[in-house]
C-alpha positions as CSV (number, residue, x, y, z in Angstrom):
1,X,-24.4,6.7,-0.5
2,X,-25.3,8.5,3.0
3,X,-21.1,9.8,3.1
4,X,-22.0,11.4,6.8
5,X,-23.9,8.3,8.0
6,X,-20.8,6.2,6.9
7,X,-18.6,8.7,8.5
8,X,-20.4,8.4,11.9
9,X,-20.4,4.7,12.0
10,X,-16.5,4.5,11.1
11,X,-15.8,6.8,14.0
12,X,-18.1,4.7,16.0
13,X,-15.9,2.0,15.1
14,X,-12.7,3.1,16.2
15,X,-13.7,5.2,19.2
16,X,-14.8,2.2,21.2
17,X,-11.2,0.8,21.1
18,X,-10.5,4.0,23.7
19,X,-6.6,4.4,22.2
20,X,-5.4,2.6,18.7
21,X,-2.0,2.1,16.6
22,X,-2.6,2.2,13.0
23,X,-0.6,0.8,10.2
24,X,0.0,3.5,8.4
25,X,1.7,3.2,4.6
26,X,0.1,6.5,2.9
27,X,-2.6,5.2,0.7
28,X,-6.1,6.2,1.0
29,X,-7.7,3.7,3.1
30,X,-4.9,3.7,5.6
31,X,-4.8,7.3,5.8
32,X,-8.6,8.0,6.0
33,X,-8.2,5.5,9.5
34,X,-5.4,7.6,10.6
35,X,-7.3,10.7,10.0
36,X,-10.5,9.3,11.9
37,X,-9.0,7.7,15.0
38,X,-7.2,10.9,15.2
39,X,-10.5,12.6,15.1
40,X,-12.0,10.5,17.7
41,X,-8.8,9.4,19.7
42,X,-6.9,12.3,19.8
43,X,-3.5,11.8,20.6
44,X,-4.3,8.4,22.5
45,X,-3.9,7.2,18.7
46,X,-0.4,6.4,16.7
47,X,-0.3,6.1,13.0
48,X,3.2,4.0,12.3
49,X,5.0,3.7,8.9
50,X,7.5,0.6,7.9
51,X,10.7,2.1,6.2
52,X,10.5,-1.3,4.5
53,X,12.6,-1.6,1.5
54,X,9.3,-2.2,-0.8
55,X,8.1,0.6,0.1
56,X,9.0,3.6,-2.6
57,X,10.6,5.8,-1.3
58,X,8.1,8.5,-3.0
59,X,5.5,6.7,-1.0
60,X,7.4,7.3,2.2
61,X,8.0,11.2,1.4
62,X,3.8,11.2,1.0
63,X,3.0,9.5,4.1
64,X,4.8,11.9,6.0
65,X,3.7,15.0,4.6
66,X,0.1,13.8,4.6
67,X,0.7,13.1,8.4
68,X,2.1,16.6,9.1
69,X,0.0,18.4,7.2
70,X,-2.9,16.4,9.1
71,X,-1.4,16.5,12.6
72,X,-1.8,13.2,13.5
73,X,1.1,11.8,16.1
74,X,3.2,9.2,13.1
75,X,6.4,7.6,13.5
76,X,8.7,5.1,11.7
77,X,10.1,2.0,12.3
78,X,12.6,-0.2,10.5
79,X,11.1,-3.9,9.9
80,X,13.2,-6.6,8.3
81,X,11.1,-9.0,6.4
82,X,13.8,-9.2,4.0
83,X,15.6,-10.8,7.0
84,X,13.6,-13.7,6.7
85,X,14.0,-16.1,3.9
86,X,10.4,-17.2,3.7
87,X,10.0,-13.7,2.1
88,X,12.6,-13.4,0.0
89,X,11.8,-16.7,-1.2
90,X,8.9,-14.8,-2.6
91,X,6.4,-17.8,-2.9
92,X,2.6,-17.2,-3.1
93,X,2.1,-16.3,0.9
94,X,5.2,-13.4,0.4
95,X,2.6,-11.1,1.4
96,X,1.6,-13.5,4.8
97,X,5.3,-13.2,6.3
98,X,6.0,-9.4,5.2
99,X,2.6,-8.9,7.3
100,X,3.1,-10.8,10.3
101,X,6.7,-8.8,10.8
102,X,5.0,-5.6,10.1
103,X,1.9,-6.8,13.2
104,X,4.5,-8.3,15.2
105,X,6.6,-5.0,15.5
106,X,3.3,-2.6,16.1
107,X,1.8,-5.6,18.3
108,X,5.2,-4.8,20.3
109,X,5.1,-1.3,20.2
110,X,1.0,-1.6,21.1
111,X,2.4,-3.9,24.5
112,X,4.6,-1.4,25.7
113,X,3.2,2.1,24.9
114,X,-0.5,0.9,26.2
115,X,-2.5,1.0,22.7
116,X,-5.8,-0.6,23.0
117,X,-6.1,-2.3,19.6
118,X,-4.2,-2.7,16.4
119,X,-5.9,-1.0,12.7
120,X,-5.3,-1.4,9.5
121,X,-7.0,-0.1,6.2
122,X,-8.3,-3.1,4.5
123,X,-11.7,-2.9,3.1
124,X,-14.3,-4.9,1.6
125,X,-13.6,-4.8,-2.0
126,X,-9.8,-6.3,-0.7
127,X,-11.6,-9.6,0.0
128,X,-12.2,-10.5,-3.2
129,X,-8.5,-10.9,-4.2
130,X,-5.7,-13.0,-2.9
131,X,-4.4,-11.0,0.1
132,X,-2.5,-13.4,2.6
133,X,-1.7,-11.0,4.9
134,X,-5.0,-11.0,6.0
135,X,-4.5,-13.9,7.6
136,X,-1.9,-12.7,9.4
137,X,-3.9,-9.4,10.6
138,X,-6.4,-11.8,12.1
139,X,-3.6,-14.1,13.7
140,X,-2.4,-10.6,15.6
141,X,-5.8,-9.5,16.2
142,X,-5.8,-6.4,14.0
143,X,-8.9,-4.7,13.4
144,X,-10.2,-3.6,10.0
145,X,-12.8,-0.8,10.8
146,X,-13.5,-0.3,7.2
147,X,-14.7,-3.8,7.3
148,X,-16.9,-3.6,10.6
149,X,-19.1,-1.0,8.6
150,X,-18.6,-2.8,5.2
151,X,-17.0,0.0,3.6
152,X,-15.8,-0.6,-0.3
153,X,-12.7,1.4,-1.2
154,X,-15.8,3.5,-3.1
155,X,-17.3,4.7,-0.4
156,X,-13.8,4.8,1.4
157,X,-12.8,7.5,-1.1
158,X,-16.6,9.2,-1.1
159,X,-15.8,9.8,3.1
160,X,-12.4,11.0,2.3
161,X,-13.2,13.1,-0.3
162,X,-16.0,14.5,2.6
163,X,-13.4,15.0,4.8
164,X,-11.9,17.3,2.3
165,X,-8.5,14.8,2.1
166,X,-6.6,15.7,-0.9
167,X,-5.7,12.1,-1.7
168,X,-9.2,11.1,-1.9
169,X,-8.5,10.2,-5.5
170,X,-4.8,8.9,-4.4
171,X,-4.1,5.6,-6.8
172,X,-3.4,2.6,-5.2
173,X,0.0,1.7,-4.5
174,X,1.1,-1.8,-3.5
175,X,4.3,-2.7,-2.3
176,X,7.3,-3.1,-4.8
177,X,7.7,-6.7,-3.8
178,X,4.2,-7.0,-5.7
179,X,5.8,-6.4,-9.1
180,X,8.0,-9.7,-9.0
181,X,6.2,-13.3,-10.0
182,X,6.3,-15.5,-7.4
183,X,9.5,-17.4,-7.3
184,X,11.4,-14.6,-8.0
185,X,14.0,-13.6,-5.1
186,X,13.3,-10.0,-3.3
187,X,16.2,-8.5,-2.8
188,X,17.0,-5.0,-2.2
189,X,18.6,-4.4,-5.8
190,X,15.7,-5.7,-7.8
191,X,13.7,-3.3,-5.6
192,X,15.8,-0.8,-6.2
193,X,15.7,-1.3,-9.7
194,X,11.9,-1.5,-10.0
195,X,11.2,1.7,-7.8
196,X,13.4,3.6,-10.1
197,X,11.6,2.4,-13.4
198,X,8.4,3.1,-11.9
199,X,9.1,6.9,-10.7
200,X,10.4,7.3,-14.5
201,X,7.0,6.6,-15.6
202,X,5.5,8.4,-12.9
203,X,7.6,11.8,-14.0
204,X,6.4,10.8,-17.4
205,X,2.7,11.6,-16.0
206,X,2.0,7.8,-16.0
207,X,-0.3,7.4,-12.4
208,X,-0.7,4.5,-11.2
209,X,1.4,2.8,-13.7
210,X,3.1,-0.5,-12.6
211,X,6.7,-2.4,-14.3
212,X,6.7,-5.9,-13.6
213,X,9.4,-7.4,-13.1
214,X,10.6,-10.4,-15.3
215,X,14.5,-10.7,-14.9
216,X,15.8,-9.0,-17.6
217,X,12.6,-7.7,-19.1
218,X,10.3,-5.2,-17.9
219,X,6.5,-5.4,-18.3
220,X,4.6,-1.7,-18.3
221,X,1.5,-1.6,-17.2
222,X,-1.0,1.6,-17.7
223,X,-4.1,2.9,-17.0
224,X,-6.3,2.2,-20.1
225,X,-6.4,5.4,-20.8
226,X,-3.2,5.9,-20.8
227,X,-2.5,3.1,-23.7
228,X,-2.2,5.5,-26.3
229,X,0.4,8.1,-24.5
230,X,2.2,5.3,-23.4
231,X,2.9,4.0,-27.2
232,X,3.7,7.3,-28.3
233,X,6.4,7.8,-25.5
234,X,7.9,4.1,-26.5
235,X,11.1,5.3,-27.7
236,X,11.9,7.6,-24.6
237,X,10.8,5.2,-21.9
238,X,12.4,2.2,-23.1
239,X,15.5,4.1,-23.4
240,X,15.4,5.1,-19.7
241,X,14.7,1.4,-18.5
242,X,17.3,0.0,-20.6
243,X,19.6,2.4,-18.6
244,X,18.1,1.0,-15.0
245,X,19.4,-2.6,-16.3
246,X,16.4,-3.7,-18.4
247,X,17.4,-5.4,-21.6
248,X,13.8,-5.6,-23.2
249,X,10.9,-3.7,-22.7
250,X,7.4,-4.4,-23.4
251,X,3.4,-2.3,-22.7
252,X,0.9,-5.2,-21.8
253,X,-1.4,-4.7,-24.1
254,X,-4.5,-5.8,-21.6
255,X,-3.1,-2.4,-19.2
256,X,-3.0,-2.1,-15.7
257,X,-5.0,-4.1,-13.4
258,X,-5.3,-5.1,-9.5
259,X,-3.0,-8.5,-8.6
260,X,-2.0,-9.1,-12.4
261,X,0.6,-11.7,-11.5
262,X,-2.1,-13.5,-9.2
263,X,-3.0,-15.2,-12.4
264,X,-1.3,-17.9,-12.3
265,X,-2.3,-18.9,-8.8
């Protein structure tokens, strides 16, 4: 992997858009676009972060410390995809409808503040799940530099990790509206509630550890790794879910893995 050859191509990428807003949630791959445009764009470049409600709200602490301590121009702005019941229907294209509000606003902001073009983070390794909010990136227009130079979130975390990023190693971190099977409502208090359960096992030292949601039950996932420690801490972890409104609590035994409840698609 030629890390500075990468590197010089991605800022190729984004410097010929002249001035760029970024979708900016604070994981790795959006970041590492902030991070570059801002290297080639100066301040003629806005990263902007959704105060959605499926966003934790740990997640929205890290995006803007990472932004500060990077000095890249960031600001955030409230979307409402809850507002719109095609969401929080919470059918198989939840993720189309959230994205289209989120492009819609920053399309908006783009308009009036004179931004060239539109980025997001998505890169080739996302192709190979089900993402619907691709499509609505493409209906808005949004670039995906990561995907012009056919960057895998590998290589993504090779340049960061070049850059000298400390979230190079960052786990991933879908929205909270992710841990709900399809057909189950969002709504703010099952958010709520699965936010909560998840920064108990992240203060547990579970990274990267996921609770699905299933009404009344709660479904742990782990690293594999993790299996073991997560056994052994059974009695105190299922206490502290019970306690969030969980009446049973179970550790899938297959661990944690990208788009779990994709399966029955």
């Amino acid at each position: 992997m030629d890390v500075p050859a990468l590197l010089s191509q991605l800022e190729a990428a984004i410097a010929r858009h002249g001035s760029a807003l970024v979708a900016y949630s604070g994981g790795i791959d959006s970041a590492l676009v902030a991070v570059v445009a801002h290297r080639v764009l100066g301040d003629r470049m806005l990263a902007v972060t959704s105060r959605s409600a499926s966003l934790a709200p740990t997640e929205r602490e890290a995006a803007l410390e990472f932004a500060r301590a990077q000095g890249f121009p960031h600001r955030f702005i409230e979307t409402r995809e809850l507002d719109n019941p095609a969401y929080a229907a919470n059918h198989a294209d939840r993720c189309y409808h959230c994205k289209s509000t989120l492009y819609q606003d920053l399309a908006a902001i783009a308009l009036e503040e004179g931004y060239a073009a539109l980025l997001n983070g998505t890169n080739a390794d996302d192709l190979g799940d089900y993402r619907p909010g691709l499509q609505a990136a493409t209906e808005r227009s949004v670039h995906s530099p990561f995907l012009e130079v056919g960057m895998t979130k590998a290589q993504v975390r090779e340049v960061a990790k070049h850059l000298g990023l400390p979230i190079w190693d960052k786990p991933a971190a879908a929205c909270l509206a992710s841990r709900l099977p399809y057909g189950t409502p969002v709504t703010l208090e099952v958010l709520d509630q699965v936010g909560r359960a998840e920064l108990v096992l992240a203060q547990a030292g579970f990274l990267g550890a996921r609770v699905r949601h299933h009404g009344d039950l709660a479904r742990i996932e782990v690293r594999p790794e993790d299996m073991e420690a997560a056994f052994a801490h059974r009695a105190s972890l299922t206490s502290a879910l019970k306690a969030l409104g969980y009446h049973f609590v179970t550790l899938d035994l297959e661990g944690y893995r990208m788009g779990s409840l994709n399966a029955v698609l």
